[in-house]
C-alpha positions as CSV (number, residue, x, y, z in Angstrom):
1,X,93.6,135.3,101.9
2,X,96.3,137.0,100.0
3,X,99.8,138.6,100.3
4,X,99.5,142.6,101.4
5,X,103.0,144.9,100.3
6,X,103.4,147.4,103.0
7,X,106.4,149.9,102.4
8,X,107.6,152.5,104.9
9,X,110.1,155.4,104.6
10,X,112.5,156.6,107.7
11,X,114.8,158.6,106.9
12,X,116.5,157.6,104.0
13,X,115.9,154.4,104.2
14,X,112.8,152.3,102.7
15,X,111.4,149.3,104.3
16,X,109.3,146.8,102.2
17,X,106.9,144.6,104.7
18,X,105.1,141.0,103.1
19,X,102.7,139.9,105.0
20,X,100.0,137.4,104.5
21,X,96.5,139.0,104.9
22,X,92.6,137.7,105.2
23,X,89.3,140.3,104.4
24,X,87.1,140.0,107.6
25,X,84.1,141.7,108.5
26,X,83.8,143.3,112.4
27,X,81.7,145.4,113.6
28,X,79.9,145.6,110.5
29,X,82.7,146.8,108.2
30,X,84.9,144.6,106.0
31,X,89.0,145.1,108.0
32,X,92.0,143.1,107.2
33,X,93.3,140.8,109.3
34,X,97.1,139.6,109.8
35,X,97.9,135.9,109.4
36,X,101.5,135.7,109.2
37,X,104.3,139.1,108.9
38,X,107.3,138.0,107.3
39,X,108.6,141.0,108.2
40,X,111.4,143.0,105.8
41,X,112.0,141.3,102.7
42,X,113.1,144.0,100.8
43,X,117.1,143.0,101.2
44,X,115.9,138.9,100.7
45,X,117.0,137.4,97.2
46,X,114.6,136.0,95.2
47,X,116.0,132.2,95.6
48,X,115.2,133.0,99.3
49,X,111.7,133.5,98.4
50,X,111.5,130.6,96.3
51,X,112.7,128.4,99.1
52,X,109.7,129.7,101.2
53,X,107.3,128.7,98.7
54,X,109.2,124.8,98.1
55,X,109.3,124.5,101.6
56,X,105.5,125.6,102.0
57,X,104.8,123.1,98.8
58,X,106.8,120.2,100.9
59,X,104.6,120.9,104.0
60,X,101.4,120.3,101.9
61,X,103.0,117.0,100.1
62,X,103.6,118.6,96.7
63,X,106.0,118.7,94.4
64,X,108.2,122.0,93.5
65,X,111.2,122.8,91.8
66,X,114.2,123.2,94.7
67,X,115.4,126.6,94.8
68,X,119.1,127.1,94.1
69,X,120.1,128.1,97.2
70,X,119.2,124.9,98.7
71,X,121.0,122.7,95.8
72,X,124.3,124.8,97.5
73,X,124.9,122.1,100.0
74,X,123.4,119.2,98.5
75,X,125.2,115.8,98.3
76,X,123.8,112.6,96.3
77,X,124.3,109.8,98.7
78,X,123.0,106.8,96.8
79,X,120.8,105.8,94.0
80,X,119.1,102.4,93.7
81,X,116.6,100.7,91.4
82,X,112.8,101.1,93.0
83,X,110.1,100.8,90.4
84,X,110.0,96.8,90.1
85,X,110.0,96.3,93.7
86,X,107.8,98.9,94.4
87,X,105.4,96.8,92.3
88,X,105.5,93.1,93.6
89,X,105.1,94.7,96.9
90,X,102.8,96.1,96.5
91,X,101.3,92.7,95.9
92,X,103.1,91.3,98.6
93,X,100.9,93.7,100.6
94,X,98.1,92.6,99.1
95,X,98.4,89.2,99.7
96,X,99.2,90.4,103.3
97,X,102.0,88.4,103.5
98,X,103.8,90.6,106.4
99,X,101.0,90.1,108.8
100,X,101.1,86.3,107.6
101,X,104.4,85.5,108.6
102,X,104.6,87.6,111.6
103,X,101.6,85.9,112.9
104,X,102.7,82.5,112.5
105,X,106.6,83.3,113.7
106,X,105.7,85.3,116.8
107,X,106.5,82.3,119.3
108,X,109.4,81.2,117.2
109,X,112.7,82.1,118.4
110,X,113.9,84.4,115.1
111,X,115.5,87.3,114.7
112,X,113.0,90.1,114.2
113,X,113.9,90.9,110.8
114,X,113.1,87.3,109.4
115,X,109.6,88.5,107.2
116,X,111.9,90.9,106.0
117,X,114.7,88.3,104.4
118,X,111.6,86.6,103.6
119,X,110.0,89.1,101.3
120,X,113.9,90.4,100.1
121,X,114.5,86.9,98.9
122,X,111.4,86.7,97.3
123,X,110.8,89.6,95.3
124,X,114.8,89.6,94.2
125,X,113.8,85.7,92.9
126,X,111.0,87.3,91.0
127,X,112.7,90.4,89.7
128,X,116.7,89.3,89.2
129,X,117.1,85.7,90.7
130,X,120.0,85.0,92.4
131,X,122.1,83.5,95.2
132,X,120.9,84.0,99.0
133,X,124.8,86.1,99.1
134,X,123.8,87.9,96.1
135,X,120.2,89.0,97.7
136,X,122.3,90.7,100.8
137,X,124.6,92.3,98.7
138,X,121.8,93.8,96.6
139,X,119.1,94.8,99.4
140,X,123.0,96.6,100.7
141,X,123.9,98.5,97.4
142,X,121.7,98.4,94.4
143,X,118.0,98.2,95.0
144,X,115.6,99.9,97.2
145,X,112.7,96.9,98.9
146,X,109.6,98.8,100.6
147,X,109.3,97.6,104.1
148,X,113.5,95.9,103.7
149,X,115.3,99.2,103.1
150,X,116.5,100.5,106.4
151,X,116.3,97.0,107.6
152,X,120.5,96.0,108.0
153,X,119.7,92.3,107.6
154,X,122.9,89.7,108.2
155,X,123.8,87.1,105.9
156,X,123.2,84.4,108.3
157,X,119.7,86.0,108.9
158,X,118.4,84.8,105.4
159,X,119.9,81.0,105.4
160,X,117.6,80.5,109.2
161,X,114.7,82.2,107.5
162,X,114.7,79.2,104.9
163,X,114.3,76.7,107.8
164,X,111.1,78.5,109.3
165,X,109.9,78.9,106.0
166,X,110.4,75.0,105.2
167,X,108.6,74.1,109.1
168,X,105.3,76.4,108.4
169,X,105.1,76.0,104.8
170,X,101.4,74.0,105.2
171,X,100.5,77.0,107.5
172,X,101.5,79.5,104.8
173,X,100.0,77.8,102.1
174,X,96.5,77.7,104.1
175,X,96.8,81.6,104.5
176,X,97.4,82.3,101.6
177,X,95.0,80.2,99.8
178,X,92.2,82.0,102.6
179,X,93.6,85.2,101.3
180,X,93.3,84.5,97.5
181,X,89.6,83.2,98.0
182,X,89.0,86.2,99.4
183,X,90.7,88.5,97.1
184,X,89.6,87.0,93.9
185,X,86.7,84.7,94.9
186,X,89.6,81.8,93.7
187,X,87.7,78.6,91.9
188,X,88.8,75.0,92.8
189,X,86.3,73.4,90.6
190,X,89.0,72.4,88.7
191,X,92.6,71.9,90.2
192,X,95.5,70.1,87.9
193,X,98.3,68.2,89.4
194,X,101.4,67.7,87.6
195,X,105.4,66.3,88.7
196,X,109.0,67.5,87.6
197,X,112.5,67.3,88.3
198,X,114.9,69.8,89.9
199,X,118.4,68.7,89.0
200,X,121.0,69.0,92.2
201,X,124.5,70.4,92.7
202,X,125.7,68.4,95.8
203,X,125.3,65.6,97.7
204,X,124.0,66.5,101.4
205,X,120.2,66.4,100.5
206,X,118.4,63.8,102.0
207,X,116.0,63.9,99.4
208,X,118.2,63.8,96.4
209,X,118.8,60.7,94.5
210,X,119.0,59.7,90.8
211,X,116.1,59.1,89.0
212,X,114.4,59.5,85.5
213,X,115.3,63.0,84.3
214,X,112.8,65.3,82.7
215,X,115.8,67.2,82.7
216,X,118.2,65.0,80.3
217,X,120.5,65.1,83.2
218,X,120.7,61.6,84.4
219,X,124.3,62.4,85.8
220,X,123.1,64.5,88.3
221,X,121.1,64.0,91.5
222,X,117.5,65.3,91.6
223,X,114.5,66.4,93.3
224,X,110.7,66.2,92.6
225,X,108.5,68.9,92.6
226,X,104.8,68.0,92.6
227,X,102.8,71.2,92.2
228,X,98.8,72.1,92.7
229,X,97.3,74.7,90.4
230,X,94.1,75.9,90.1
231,X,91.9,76.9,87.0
232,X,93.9,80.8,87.1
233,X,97.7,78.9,86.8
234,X,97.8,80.4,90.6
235,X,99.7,77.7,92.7
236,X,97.7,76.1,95.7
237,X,100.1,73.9,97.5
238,X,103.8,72.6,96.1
239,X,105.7,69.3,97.7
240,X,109.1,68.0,97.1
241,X,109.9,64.7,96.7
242,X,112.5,62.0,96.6
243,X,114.3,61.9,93.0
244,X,113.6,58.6,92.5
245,X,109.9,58.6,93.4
246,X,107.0,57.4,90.8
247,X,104.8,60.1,89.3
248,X,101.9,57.6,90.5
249,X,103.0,57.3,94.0
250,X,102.0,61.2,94.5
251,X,98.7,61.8,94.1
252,X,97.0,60.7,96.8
253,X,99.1,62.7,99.1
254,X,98.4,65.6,97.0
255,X,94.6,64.8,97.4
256,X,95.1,64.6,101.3
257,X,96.9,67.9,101.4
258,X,93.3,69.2,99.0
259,X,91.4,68.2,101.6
260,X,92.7,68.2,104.6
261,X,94.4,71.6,104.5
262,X,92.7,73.8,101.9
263,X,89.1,72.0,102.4
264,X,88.8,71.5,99.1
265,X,85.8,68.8,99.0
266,X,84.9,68.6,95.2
267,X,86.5,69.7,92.6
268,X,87.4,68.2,89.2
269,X,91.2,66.7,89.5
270,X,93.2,66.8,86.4
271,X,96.7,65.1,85.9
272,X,98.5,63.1,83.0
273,X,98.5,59.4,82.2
274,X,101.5,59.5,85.2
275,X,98.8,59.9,87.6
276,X,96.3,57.5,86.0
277,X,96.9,54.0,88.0
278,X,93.9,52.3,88.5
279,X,94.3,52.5,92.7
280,X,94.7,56.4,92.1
281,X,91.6,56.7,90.1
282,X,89.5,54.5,92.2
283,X,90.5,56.5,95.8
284,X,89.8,59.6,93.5
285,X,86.3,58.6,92.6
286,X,86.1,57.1,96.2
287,X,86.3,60.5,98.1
288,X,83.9,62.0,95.6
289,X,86.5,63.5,93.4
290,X,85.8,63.6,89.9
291,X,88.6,63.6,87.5
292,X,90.2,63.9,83.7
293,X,93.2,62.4,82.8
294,X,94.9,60.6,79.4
295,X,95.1,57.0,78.5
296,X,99.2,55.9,78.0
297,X,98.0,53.8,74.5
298,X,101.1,51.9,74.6
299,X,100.3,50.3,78.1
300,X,96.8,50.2,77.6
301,X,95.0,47.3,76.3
302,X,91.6,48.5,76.9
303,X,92.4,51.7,74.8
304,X,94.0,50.4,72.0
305,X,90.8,48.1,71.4
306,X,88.5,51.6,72.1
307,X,90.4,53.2,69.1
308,X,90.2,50.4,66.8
309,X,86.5,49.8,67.1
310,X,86.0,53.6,66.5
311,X,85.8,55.2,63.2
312,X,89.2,56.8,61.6
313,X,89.8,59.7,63.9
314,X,90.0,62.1,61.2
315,X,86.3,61.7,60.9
316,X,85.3,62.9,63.8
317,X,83.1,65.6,64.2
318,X,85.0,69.2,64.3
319,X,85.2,71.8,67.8
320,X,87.7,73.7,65.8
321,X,90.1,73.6,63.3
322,X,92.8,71.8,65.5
323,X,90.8,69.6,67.4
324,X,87.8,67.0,66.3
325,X,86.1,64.7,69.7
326,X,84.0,61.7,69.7
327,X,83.0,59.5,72.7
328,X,84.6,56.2,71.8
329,X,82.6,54.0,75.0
330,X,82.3,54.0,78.6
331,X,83.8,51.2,80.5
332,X,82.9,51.2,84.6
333,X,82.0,54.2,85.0
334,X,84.4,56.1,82.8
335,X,83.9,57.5,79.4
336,X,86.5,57.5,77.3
337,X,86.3,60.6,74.6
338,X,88.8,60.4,71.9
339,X,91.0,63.6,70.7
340,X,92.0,64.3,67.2
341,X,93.9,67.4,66.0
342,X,94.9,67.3,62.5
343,X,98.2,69.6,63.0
344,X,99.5,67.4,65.7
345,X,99.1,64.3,63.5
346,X,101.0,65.6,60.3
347,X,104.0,66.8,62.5
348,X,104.0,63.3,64.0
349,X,103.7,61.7,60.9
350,X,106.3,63.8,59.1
351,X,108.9,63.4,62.0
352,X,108.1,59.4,61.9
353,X,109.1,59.7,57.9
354,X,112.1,61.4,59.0
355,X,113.3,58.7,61.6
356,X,112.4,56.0,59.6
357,X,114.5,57.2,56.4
358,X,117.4,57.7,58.7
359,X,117.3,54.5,60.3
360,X,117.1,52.8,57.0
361,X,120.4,55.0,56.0
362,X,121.9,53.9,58.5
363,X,120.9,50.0,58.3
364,X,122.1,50.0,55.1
365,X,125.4,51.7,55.6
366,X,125.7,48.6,58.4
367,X,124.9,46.0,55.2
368,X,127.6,47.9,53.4
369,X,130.1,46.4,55.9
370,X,132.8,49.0,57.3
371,X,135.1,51.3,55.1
372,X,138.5,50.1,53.7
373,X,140.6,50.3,57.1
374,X,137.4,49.9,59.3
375,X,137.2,46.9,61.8
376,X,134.6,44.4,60.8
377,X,132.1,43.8,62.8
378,X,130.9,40.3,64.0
379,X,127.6,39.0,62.7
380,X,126.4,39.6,66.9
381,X,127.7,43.1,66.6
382,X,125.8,43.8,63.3
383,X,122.4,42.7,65.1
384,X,123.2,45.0,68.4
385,X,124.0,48.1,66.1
386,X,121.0,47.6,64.5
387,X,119.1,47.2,67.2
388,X,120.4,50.1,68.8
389,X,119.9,52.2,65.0
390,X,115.8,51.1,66.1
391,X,115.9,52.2,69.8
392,X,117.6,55.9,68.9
393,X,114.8,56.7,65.8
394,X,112.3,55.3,67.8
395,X,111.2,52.5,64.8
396,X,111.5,49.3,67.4
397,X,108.0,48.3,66.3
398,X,108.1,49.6,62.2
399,X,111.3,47.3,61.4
400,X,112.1,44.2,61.6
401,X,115.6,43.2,61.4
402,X,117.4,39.5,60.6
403,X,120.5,37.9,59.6
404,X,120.6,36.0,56.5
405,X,123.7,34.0,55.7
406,X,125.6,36.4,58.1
407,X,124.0,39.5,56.4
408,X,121.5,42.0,57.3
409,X,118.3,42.5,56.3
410,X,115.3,44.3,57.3
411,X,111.2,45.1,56.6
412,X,108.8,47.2,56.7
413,X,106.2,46.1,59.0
414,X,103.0,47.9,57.2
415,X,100.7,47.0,59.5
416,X,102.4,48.2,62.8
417,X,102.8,51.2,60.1
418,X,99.6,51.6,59.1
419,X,98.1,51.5,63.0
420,X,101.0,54.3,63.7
421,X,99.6,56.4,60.9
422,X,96.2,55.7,62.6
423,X,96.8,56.6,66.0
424,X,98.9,60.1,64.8
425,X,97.5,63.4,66.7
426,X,95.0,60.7,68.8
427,X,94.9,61.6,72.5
428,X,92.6,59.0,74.9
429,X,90.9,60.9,77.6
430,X,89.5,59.6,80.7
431,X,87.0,61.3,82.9
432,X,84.0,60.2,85.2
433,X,82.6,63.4,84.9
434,X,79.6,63.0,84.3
435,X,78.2,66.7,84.2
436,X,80.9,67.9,81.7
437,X,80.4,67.5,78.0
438,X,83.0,66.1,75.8
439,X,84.5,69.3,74.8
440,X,84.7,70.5,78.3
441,X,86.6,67.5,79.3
442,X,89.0,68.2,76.2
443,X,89.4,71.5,77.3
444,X,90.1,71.0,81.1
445,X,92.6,68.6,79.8
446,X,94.1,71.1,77.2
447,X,94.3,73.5,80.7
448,X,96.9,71.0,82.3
449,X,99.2,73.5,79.9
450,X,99.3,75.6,82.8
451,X,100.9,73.3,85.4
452,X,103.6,73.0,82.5
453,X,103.7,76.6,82.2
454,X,104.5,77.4,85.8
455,X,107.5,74.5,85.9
456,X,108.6,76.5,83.0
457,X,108.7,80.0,84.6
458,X,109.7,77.8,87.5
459,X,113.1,76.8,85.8
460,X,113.6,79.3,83.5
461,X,112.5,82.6,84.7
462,X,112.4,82.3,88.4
463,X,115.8,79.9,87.9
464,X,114.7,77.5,90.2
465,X,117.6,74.9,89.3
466,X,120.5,74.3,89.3
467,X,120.1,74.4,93.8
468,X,123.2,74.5,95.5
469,X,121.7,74.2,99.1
470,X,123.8,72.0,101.5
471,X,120.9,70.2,103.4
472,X,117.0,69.8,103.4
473,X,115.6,72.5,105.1
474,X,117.5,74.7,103.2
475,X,117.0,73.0,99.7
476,X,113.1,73.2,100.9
477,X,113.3,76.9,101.6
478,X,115.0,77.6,98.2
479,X,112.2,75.7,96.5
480,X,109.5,77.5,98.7
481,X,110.9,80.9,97.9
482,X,110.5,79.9,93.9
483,X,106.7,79.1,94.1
484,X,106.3,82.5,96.3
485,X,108.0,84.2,93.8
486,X,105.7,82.4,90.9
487,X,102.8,83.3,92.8
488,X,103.3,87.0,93.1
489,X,104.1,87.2,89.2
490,X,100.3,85.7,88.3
491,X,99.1,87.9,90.7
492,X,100.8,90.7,89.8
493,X,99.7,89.4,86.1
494,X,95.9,89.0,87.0
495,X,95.9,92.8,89.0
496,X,97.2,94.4,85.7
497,X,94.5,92.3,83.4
498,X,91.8,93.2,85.9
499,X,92.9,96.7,85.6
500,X,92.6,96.8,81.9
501,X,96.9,96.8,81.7
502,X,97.4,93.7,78.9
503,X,100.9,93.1,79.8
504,X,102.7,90.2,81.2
505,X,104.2,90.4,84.5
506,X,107.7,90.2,82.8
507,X,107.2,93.0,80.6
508,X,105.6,95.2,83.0
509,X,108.7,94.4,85.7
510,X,110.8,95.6,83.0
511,X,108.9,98.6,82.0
512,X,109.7,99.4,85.5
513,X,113.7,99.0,86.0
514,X,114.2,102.5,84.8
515,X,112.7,103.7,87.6
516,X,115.0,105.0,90.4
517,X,115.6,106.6,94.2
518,X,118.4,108.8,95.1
519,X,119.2,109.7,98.2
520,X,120.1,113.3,99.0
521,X,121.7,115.1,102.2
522,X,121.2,118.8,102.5
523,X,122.4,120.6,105.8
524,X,121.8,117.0,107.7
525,X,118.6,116.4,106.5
526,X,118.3,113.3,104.1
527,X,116.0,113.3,101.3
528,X,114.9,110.5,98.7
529,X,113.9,111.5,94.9
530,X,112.8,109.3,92.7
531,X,113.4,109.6,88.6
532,X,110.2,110.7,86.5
533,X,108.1,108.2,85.6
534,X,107.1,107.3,82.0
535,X,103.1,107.3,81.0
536,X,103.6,103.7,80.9
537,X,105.1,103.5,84.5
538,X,102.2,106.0,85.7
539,X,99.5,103.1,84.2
540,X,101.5,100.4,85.8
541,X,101.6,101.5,89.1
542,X,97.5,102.6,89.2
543,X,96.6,99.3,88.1
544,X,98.9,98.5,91.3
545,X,96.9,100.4,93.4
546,X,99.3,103.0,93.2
547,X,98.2,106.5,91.6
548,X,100.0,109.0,92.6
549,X,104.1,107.8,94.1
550,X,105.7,110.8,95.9
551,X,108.5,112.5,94.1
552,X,110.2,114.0,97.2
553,X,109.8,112.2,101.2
């Protein structure tokens, strides 16, 4: 097939013919054959030609440069960020999400466009969190959400979505945890369990009361968030709790929810001495759970007398530089490994010195009796102050304090010293696992990191707190919408590793921002362009799933 130039004279006048030709053979001779006559271009101008040729281009889905003539009438309508969106969801997609929600709201009474504030809210928490008002006004004006943007969702749309997200959040959790196993074969050999506190603007939360502050917000109403996590730092299942409620009084809960909603049968559970009442550990061992957790030294008897019959910790045989283990005895069933590590132990000790030398300071500027036009304090008063010096530095136990003839004086205890010094960089662990070996209890332990880790990204990244919700379902939602969010940015995290793409989620999202969609109008036809992407965008996006994003649709 090619182009075939025909001209013809009549007259004076000469008339150039294009037409689009193929070589075919009849009747045993090779003939030309016509395909398409584009009749008399000789008077058309070459921009007119080149529009032909964009316009074939668009009809085959490639790119071209526009012609000239068609930027005549061309007006820019809007322009809006795309490229981190067009990221997460794509693993929103992955994670089938859409089809999730759609399946599990169908006999709900909801406005049609509710997975649609559902995935808006989400991905906005992930890329540039913000108010529910704030969401609306964005997916309006500034950013462009696969599957949201020509969706006109009201403001009222996304505050119900956060009640029907709060009533089927086991439901969702289930599917999603079926769709991760499937995805990436997920392992729950090893799940870890951890608690933390969401401080709380307002006072029309059922759930929110005062209560010990991980926070240092004590002021404030709070929330409890107990999160599951398995061996990848992917979140299984999340509950909120009262603000008041005991770390201990959790867990078995959070076992019911392992097995009764995600079927998880065995596994190896792994929380903090918080978790580690005697009733907890005996239901865990009960249902055939096995589990690692720490020993709290200062409440435990049983430890203490573990440790002391050991050898100094510092002889313990080395795993690595930072960390030396030995089993120090098994008591019922559980073995109790000790953990040493040597940098851990010289910070401790070094930030004791430091306490201790300021508490003395300060003891003795309380000896010294006030300055000139100071108010003397009683001999009652003395004692209080100094017992409050002890309680701030932490050195209740390292000094003892008296009055003599209405004086103060203090001492060194060097034995509760010495057994300070002793127990410096020491963790107690407590497993019956009987098939792990000491260093793989100390590392499944080390691991718990990543329940801390997510409450981190939780707060901080994902700005999770303060929540300004006005009653439970909502204050549910919000919280719901924050572990979505966290669980698209490890995914998103784990696709780009499994890809070969080293980059966190957060740097890859903002690799990304600088990629945009405008939206043109030419002749009433509306087009969207998106800005060129960087070699670093292009590997983004195929690690995504994503090779090749049209310039022009």
């Amino acid at each position: 097939m090619f182009l075939r130039e025909l001209t013809v004279k009549r007259g004076d006048a000469t008339y150039t013919y294009l037409k689009v030709v193929e070589s075919a053979r009849a009747q045993g001779r090779i003939v030309q054959r016509t395909l398409v006559n584009l009749g008399n271009v000789a008077q058309w101008p070459p921009d007119r030609l080149r529009a032909l040729v964009h316009e074939l281009q668009r009809f085959l889905g490639e790119d071209g440069p526009l012609p000239s003539e068609a930027l005549t009438g061309v007006q820019l309508r809007d322009c809006r960020q795309l490229g981190p969106y067009l990221a997460v969801s794509q693993v929103w997609e992955a994670l089938d999400l859409d089809g999730l929600l759609t399946r599990l709201w169908q006999d709900r009474r909801l406005d049609p466009r509710a997975v649609a504030c559902v995935k808006a809210m989400v991905l906005a928490r992930l890329v540039e969190p913000c108010s529910k008002l704030a969401v609306w006004e964005l997916v309006r004006r500034d950013v462009w959400i696969p599957g949201v943007e020509g969706t006109r969702l009201p403001l009222h749309a996304y505050y119900r979505t956060l009640d029907a997200l709060y009533e089927t959040k086991p439901a969702i959790e289930q599917g999603v945890h079926r769709r991760l196993t499937h995805l990436f074969n997920r392992d729950v050999s090893l799940v870890f369990y951890d608690l933390t506190s969401c401080y709380f603007e307002g006072t029309a939360c059922g759930k929110a009361r005062q209560g010990y502050s991980r926070e240092h917000r004590p002021d404030l109403l709070q929330i409890e968030l107990g999160l599951l996590v398995d061996a990848d730092g992917l979140p299984i299942g999340h509950e909120v709790f009262d603000g008041n409620v005991k770390d201990v009084a959790t867990v078995l809960g959070a076992l019911d929810r392992l097995q009764r909603e995600f079927g998880v049968r065995r596994c190896v559970f792994v929380g903090d001495d918080g978790m580690a009442s005697a009733k907890n550990l005996a239901t865990l061992a009960a249902r055939g759970y096995e589990y690692i957790t720490s020993v709290a030294l200062g409440r435990s008897t049983l430890g203490r007398r573990l440790l002391r019959e050991a050898p100094a910790p510092w002889t313990w045989p080395a795993q690595t530089p930072t960390l030396r283990l030995r089993w120090v005895g098994t008591v019922d069933g559980a073995r109790y490994i000790g953990s040493y590590n040597p940098a851990r132990a010289a910070h401790t000790r070094a930030s004791r010195r430091r306490h201790l030398r300021a508490c003395l300071e300060g003891l003795r500027a309380l000896q010294a009796g006030p300055k000139p036009r100071g108010k003397k304090k009683t001999p009652a008063e003395v004692l209080t102050a100094a017992d409050r010096l002890r309680r701030k530095h932490g050195c209740q136990g390292l000094l003892r304090v008296a009055l003599a003839d209405e004086r103060l004086t203090w001492a060194v205890d060097g034995a509760a010293l010495r057994a300070a010094h002793r127990l410096d960089g020491v963790l107690l662990l407590q497993t019956n696992a009987a098939t792990l070996s000491d260093g793989e209890v100390a590392q499944g332990y080390r691991s718990l990191w990543r329940v801390e880790d997510a409450f981190r990204h939780l707060k901080d990244g994902l700005r999770l707190r303060p929540i300004r919700h006005w009653n439970d379902a909502h204050v549910l939602g919000h919280v719901f919408v924050c572990v979505l969010a966290y669980l698209l940015e490890r995914v998103l995290e784990q696709t780009l590793v499994r890809a070969g793409v080293a980059m966190p989620a957060r740097a890859a999202l903002a690799e990304l921002r600088s990629l945009t969609v405008a939206v043109l109008e030419c002749d009433g036809v509306t087009l969207r362009r998106r800005s060129e992407l960087t070699p670093a965008q292009r590997r983004i996006l195929a690690a995504l799933g994503l090779p090749e994003v049209p310039s022009i649709w």
